[in-house]
BAKOLMAR-451159 format. One record per atom (N, C-alpha, C): residue number from 1; atom name; z negated, y negated, x negated. Coordinates in steps of 0.1 Angstrom, whole numbers. Each point is the difference from the previous one (the first is absolute). Layout:
// residues N
+-----+------+-------+-------+-------+
| seq | atom |    zz |    yy |    xx |
+-----+------+-------+-------+-------+
| NUM |   CA |     Z |     Y |     X |
...
+-----+------+-------+-------+-------+
This chain:
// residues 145
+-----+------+-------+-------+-------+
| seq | atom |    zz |    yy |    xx |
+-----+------+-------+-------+-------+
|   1 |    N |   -77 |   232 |    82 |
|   1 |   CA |    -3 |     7 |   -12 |
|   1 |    C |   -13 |     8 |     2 |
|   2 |    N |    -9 |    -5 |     5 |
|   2 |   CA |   -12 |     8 |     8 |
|   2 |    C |    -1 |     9 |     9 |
|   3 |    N |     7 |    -1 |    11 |
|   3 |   CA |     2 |    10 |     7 |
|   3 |    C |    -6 |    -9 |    15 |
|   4 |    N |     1 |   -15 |     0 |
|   4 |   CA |    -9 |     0 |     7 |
|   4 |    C |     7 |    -9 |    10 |
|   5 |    N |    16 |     0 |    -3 |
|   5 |   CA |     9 |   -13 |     8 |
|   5 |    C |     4 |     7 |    14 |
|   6 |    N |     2 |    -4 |    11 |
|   6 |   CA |     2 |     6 |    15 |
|   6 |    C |     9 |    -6 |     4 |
|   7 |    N |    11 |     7 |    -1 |
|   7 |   CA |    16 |    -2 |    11 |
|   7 |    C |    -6 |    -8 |     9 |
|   8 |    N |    12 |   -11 |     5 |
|   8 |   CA |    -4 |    -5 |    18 |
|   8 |    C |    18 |    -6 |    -6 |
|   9 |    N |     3 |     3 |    14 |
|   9 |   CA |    11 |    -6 |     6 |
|   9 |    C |     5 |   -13 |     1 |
|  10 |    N |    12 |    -4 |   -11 |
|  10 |   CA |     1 |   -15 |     1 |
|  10 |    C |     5 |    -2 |    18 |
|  11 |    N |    -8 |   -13 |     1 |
|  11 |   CA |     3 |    -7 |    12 |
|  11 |    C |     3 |   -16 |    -4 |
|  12 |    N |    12 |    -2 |    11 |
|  12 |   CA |     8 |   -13 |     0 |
|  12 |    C |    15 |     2 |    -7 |
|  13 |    N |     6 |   -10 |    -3 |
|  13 |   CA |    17 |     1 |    -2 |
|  13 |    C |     1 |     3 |   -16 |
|  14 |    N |     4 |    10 |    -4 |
|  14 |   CA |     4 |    -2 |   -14 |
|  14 |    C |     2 |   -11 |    -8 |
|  15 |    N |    -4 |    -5 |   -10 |
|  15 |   CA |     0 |   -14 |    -7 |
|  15 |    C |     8 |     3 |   -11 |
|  16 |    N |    11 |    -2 |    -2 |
|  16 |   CA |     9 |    -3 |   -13 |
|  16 |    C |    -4 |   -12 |    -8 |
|  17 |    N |     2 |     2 |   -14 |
|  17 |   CA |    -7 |    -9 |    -6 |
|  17 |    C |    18 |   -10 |    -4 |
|  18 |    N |    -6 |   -15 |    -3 |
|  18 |   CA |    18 |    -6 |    -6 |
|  18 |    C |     3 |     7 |    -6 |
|  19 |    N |    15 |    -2 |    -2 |
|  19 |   CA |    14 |    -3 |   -14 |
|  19 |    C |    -7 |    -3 |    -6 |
|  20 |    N |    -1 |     4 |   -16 |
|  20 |   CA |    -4 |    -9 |    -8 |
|  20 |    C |    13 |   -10 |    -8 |
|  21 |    N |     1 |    -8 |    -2 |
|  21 |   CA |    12 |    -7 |    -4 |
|  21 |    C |    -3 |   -11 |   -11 |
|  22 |    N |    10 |    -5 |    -5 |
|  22 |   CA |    -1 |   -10 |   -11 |
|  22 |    C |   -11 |    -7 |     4 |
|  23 |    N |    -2 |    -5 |    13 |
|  23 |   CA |   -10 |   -14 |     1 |
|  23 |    C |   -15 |     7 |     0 |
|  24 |    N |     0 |     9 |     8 |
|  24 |   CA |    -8 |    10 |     1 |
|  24 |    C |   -11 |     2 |   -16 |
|  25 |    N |     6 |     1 |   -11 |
|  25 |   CA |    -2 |     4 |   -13 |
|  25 |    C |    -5 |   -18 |    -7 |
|  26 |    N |     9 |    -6 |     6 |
|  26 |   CA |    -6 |   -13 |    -9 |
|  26 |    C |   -11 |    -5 |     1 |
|  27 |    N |   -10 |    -5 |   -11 |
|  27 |   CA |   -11 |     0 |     4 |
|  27 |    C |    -4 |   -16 |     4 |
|  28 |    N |   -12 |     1 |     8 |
|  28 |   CA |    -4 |   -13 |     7 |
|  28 |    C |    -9 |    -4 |   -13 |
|  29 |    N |    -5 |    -3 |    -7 |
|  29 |   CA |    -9 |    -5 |    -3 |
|  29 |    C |   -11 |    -6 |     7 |
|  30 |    N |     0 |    -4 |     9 |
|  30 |   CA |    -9 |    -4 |    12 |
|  30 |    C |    -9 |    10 |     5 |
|  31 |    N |     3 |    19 |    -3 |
|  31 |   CA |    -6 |     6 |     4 |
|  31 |    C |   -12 |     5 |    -7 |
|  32 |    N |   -11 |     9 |     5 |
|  32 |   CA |   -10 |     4 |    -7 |
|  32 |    C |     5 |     6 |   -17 |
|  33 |    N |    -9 |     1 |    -6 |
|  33 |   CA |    10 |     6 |   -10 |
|  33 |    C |    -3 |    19 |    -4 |
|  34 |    N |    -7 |    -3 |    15 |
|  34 |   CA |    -2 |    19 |    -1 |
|  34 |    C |    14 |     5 |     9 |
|  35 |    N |     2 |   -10 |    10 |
|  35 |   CA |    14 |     5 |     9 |
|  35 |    C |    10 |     1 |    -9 |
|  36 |    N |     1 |   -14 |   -13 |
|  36 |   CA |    11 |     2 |    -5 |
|  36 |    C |     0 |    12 |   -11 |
|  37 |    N |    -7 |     6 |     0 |
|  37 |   CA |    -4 |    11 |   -17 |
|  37 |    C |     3 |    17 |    13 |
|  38 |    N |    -8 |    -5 |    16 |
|  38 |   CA |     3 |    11 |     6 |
|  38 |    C |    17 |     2 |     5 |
|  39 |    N |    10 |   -12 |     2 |
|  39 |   CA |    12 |     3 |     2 |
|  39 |    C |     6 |     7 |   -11 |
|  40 |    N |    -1 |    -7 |   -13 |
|  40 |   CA |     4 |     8 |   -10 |
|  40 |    C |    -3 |    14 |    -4 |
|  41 |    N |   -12 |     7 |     9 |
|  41 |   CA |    -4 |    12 |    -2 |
|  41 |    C |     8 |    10 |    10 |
|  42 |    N |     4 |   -10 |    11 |
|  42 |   CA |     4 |     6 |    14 |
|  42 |    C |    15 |     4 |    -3 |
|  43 |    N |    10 |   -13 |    -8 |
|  43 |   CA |    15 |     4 |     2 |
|  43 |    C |     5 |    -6 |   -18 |
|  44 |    N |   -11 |    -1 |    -3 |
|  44 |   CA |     8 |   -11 |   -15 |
|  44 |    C |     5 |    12 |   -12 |
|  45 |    N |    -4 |    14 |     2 |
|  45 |   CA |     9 |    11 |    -7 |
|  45 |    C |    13 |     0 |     9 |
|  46 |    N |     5 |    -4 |    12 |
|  46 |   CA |    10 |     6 |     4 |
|  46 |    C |     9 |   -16 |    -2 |
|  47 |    N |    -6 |   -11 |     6 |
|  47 |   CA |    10 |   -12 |     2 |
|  47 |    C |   -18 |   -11 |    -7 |
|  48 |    N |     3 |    -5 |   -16 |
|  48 |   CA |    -8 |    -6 |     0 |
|  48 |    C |     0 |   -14 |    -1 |
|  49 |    N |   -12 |    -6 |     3 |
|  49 |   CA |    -4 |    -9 |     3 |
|  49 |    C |     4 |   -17 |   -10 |
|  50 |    N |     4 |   -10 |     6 |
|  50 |   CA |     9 |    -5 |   -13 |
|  50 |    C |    -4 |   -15 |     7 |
|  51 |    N |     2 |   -12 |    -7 |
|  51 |   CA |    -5 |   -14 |     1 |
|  51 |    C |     9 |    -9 |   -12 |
|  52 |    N |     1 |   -10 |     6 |
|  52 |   CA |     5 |   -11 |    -7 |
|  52 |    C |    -2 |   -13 |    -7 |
|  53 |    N |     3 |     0 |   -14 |
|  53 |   CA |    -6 |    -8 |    -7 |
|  53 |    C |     5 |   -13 |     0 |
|  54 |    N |    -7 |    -9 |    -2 |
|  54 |   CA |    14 |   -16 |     2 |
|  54 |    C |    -2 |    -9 |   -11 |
|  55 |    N |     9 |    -8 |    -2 |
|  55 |   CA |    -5 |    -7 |   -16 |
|  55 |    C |     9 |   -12 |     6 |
|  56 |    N |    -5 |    -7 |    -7 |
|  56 |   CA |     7 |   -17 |     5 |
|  56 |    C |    11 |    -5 |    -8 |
|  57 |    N |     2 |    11 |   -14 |
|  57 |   CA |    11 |    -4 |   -12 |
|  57 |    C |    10 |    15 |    -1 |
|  58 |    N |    -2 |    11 |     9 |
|  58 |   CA |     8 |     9 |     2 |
|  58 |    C |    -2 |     9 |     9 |
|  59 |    N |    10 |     4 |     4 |
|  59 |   CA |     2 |    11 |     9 |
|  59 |    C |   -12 |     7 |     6 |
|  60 |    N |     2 |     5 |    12 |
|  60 |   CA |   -14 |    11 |     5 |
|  60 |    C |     2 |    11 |     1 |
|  61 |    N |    -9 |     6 |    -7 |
|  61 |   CA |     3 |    11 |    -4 |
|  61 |    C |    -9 |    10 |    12 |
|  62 |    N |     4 |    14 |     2 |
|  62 |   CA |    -3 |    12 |    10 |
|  62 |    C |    -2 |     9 |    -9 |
|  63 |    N |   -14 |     4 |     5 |
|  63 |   CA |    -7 |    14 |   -11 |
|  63 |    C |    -6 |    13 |    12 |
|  64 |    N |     1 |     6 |    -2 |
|  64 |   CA |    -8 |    10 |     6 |
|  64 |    C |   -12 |     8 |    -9 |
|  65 |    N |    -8 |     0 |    11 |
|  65 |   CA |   -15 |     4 |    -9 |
|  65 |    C |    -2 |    16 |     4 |
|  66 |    N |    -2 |     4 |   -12 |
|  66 |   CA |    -1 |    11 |    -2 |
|  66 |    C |   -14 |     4 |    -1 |
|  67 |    N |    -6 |    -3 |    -8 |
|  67 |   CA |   -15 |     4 |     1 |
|  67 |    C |    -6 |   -10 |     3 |
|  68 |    N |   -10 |     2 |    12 |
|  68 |   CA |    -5 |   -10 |     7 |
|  68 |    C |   -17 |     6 |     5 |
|  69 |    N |   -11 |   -11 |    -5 |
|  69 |   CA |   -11 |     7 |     5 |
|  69 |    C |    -7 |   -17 |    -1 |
|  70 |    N |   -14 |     3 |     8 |
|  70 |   CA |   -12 |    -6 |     1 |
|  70 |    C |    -4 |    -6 |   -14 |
|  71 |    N |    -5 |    -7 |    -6 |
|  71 |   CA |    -8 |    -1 |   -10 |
|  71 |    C |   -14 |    -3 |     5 |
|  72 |    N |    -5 |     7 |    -5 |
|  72 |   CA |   -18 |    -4 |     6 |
|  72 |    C |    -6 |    -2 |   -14 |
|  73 |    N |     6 |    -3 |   -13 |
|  73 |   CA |    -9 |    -3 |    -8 |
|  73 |    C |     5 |   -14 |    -7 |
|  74 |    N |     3 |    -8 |    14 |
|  74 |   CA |    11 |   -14 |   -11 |
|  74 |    C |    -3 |    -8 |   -18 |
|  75 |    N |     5 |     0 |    -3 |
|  75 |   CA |    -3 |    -4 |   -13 |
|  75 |    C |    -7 |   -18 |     6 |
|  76 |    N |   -11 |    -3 |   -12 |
|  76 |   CA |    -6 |   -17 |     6 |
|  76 |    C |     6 |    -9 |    -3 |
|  77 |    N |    11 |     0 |    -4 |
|  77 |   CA |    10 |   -13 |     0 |
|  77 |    C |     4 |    -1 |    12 |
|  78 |    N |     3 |    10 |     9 |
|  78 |   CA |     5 |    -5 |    14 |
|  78 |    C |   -10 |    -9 |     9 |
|  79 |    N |    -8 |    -2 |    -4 |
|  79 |   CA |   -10 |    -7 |     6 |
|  79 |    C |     1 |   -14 |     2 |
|  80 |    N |    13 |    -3 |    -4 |
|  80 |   CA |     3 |   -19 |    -4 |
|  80 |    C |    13 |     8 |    18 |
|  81 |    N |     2 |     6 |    -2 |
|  81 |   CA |    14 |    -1 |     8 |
|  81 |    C |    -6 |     5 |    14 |
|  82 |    N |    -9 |     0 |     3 |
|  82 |   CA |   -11 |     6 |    12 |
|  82 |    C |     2 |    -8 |    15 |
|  83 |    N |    11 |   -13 |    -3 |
|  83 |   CA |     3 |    -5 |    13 |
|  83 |    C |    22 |     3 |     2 |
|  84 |    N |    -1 |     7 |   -14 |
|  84 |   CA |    15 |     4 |     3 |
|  84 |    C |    12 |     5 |    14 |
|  85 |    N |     8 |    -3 |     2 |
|  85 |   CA |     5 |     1 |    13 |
|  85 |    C |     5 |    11 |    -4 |
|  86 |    N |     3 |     7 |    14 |
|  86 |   CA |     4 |    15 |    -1 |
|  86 |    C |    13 |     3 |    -8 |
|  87 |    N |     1 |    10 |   -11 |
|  87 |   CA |    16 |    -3 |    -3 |
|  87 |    C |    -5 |    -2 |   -15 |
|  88 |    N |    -9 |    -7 |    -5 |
|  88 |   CA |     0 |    -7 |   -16 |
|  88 |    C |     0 |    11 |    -7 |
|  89 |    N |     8 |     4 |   -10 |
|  89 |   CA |    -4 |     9 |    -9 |
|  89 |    C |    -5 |    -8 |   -15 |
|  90 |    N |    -7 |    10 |    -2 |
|  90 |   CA |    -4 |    -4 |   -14 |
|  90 |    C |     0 |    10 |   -13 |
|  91 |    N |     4 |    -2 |   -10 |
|  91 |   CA |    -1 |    13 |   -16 |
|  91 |    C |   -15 |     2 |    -2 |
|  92 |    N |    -6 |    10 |     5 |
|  92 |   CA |    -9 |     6 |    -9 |
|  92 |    C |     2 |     4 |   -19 |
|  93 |    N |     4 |    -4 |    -3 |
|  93 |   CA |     0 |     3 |   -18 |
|  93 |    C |    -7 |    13 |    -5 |
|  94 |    N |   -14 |     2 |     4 |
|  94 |   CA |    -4 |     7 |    -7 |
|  94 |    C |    -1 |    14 |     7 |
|  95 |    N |     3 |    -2 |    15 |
|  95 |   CA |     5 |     8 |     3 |
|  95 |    C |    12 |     9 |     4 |
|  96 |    N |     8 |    -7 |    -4 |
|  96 |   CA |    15 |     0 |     0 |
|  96 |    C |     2 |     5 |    11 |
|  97 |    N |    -4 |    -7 |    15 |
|  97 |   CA |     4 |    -2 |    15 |
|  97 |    C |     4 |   -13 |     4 |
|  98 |    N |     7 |     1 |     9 |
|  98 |   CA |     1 |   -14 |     8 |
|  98 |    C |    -5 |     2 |    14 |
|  99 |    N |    -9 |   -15 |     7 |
|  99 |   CA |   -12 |     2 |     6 |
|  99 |    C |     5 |    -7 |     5 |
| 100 |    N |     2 |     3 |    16 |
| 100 |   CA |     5 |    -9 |     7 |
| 100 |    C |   -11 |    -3 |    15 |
| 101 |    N |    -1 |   -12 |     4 |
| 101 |   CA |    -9 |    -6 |     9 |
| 101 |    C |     5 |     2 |    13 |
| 102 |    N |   -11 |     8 |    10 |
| 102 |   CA |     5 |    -4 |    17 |
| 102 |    C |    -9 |    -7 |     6 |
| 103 |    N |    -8 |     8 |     9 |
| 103 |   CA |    -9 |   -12 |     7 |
| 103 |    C |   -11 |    -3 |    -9 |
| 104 |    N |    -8 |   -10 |     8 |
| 104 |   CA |    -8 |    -8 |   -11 |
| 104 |    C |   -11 |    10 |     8 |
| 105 |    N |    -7 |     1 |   -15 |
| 105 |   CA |   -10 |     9 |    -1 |
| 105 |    C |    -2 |    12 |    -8 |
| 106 |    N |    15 |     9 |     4 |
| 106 |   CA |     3 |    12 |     2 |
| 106 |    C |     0 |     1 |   -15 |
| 107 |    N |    -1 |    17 |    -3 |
| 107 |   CA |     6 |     1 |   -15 |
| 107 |    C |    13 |    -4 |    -1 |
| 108 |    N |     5 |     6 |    -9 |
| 108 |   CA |    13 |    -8 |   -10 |
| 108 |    C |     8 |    16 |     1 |
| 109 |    N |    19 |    -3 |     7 |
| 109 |   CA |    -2 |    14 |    -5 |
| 109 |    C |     8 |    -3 |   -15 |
| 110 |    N |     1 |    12 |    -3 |
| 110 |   CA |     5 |     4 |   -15 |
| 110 |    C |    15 |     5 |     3 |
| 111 |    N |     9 |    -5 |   -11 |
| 111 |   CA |    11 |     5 |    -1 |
| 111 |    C |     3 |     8 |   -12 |
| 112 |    N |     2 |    12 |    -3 |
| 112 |   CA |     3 |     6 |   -18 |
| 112 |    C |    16 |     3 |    -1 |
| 113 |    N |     3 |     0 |     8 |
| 113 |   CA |    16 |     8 |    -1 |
| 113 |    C |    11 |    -9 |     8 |
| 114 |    N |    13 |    -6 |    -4 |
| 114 |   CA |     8 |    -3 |     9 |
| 114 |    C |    14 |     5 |    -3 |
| 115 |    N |     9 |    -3 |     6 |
| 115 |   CA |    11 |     0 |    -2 |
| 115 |    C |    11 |   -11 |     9 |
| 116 |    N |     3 |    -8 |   -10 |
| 116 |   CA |    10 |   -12 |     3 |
| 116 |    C |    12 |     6 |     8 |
| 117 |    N |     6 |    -9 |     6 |
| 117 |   CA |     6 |     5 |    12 |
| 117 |    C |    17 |    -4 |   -10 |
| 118 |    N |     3 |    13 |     4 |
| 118 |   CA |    16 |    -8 |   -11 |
| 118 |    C |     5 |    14 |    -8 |
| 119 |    N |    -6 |    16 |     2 |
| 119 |   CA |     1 |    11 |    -9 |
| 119 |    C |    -6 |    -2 |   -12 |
| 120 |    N |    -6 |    -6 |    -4 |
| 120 |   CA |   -10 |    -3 |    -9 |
| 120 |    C |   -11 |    16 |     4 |
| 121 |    N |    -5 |     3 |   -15 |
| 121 |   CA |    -7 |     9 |     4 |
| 121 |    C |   -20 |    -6 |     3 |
| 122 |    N |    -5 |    11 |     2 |
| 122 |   CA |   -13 |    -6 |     4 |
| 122 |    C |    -8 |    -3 |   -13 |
| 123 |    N |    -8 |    -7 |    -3 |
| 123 |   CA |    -4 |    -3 |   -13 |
| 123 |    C |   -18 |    -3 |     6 |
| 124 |    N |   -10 |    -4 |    -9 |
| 124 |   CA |    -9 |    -8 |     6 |
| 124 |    C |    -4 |    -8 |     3 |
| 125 |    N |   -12 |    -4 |     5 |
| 125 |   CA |     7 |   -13 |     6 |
| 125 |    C |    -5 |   -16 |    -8 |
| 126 |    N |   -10 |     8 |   -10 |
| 126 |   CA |    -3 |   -10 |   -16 |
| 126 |    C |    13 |    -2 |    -4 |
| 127 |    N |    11 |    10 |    -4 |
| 127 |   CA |    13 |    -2 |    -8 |
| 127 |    C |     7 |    -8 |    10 |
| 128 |    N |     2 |     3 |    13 |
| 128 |   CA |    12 |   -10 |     9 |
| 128 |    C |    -5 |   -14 |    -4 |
| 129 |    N |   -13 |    -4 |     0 |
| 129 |   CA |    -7 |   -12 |     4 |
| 129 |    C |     7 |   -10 |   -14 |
| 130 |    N |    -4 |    11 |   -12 |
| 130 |   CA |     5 |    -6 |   -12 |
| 130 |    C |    15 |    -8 |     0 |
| 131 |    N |    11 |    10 |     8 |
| 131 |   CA |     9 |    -5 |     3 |
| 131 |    C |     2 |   -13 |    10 |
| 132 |    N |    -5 |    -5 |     4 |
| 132 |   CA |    -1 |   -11 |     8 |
| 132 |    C |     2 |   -13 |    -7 |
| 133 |    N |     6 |   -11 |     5 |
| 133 |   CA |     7 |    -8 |    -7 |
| 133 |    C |   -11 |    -8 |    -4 |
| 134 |    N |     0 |    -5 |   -12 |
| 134 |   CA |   -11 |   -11 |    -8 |
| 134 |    C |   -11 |    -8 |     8 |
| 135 |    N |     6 |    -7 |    10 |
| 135 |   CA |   -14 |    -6 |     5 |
| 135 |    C |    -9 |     5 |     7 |
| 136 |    N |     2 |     9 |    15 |
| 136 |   CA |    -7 |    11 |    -3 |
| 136 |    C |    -9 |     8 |    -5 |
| 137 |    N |     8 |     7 |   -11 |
| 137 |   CA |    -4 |    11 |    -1 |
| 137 |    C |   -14 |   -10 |   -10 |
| 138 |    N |     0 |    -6 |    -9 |
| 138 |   CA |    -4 |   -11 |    -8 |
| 138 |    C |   -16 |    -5 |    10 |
| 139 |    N |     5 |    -1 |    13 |
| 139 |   CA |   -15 |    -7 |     6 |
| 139 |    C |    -3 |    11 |     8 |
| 140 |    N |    -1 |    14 |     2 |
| 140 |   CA |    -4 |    15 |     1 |
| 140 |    C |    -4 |    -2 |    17 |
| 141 |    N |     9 |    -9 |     6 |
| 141 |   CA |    -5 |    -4 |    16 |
| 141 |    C |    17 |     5 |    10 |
| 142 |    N |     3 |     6 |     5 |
| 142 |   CA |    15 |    -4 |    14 |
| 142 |    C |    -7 |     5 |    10 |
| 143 |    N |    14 |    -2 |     8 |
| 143 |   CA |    -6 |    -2 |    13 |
| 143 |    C |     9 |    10 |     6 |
| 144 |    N |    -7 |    11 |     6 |
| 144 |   CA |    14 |    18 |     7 |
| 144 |    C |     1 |    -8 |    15 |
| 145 |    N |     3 |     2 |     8 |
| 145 |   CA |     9 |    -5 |    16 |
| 145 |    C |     3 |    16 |     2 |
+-----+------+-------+-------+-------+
């Protein structure tokens, strides 16, 4: 944009990047949670990014996340859940997000947008959560895989 970048000749073998594919898209929770907010930047408009919820009294349910970012301003209640294993999601309330835990330390990223897997359309992700079966949704804690 400056005028100040200088052509040079790629050297070595052309590098194709993967397929991106179903597994490709599912998210680790294990990862940083800037890789996971940058995959979603990279392919999650075209094939997005989706995780699985599990409940011990019903079915598991498959969502795809739609808007997906960093939170760098966690609300202080999360501060009890600070040794959470990667994967915990939890209800922010007042901010009508769900905040899910990766590595220990890291921020928390944010979920606002999903859509349930099933033609269901996308809704957010305070309303899906609402929908979640009684015990759950009731102790504002699951666990995504």
């Amino acid at each position: 944009m400056r005028g100040t970048a200088t052509p040079r000749v790629q050297s070595g073998n052309v590098v194709r990047a993967p397929k991106i594919t179903t597994e490709t898209t599912r998210v680790d929770w294990s990862m940083h949670p800037e890789l996971i907010a940058a995959r979603h930047r990279g392919f999650g408009h075209h094939t997005p990014l989706w995780t699985t919820v599990s409940f011990e009294t019903a079915e598991p349910l498959t969502i795809q996340l739609l808007e997906v970012s960093v939170t760098h301003d966690p609300p202080r209640f999360l501060a009890k859940f600070a040794e959470a294993q990667p994967g915990t999601a939890v209800l922010d309330h007042h901010g009508r997000r769900v905040l899910v835990s990766t590595t220990p330390g890291a921020p928390w990223v944010e979920i606002t947008r999903v859509k349930p897997i099933g033609g269901k359309k996308d809704i957010p992700a305070f309303d899906w959560w609402k929908g979640l079966p009684p015990g759950p949704r009731k102790a504002g804690l699951v666990m995504f895989s």
